[in-house]
C-alpha positions, -999 to 999 in steps of 0.1 A, spaced: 277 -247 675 308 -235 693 324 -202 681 360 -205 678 382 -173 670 405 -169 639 433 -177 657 419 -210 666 413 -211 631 447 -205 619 460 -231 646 447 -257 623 471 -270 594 447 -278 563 468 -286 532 464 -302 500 480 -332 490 480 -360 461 473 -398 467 504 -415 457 495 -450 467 461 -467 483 450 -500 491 417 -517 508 423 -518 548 405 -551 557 413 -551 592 394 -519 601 361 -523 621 337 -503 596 355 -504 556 382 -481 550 410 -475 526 448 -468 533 461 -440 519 494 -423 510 492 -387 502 522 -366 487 520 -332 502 556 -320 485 581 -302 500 584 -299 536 557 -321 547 569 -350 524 544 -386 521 519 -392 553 497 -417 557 460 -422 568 429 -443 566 394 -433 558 360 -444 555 354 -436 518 345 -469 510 314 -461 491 320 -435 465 358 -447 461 381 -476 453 415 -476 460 424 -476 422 403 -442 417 420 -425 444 454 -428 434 458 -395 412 434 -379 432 444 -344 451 422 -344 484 421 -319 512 436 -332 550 445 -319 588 479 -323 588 491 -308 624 469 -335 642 491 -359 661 495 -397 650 461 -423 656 468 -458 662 440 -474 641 444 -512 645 482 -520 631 481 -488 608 494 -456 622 473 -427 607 493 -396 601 470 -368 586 431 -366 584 415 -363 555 384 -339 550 352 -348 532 313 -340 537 288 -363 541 269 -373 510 226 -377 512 232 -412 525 256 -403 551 287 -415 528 318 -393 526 327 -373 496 361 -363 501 372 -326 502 391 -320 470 405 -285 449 385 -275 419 416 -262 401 450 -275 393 475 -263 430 508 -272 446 506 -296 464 512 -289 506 491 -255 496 477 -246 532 438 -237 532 431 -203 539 
């Protein structure tokens, strides 16, 4: 493992945001989901996709307040552009469980 300082740290833009709007993304190579996350004022609706096919559906996530890199620059993935990463770990099985707050925050909250 690397060591990065804290101000490498503090370059990256973690914020929380709220899945407005999701639906299956068919075209991807491995099975993903498209996603619209609200991350309120100032950083407004981005989109991304993610491999969360396993412990999600795209019906479950709408609602759901995740955890996403939002200073990354755009990825072209197939026709979709992805705006934002979301964060998750990976699950026993090597499936993702997103990155989500325990308690009730605004959303564009940065991590800190």
């Amino acid at each position: 493992m690397t060591e990065i300082s804290f101000d490498d740290f503090l370059k990256v833009d973690i914020r929380v945001g709220q899945v407005v709007r999701a639906e299956p993304f068919p075209e991807a190579r491995k099975p993903a989901i498209k996603m619209w996350i609200d991350f309120g004022p100032g950083l407004g609706e981005r989109k991304t996709s993610a491999q969360v096919t396993v412990h999600y559906t795209p019906d479950a996530l709408v609602g759901k307040r995740v955890m996403a890199v939002v200073n990354f620059p755009p990825r072209q993935i197939g026709r979709f552009m992805s705006e934002v990463l979301v964060l998750g770990v990976p699950d026993a099985a090597g499936a993702v469980v997103l990155l989500t707050p325990d308690l009730d925050v605004p959303l564009g909250g940065r991590m800190h």
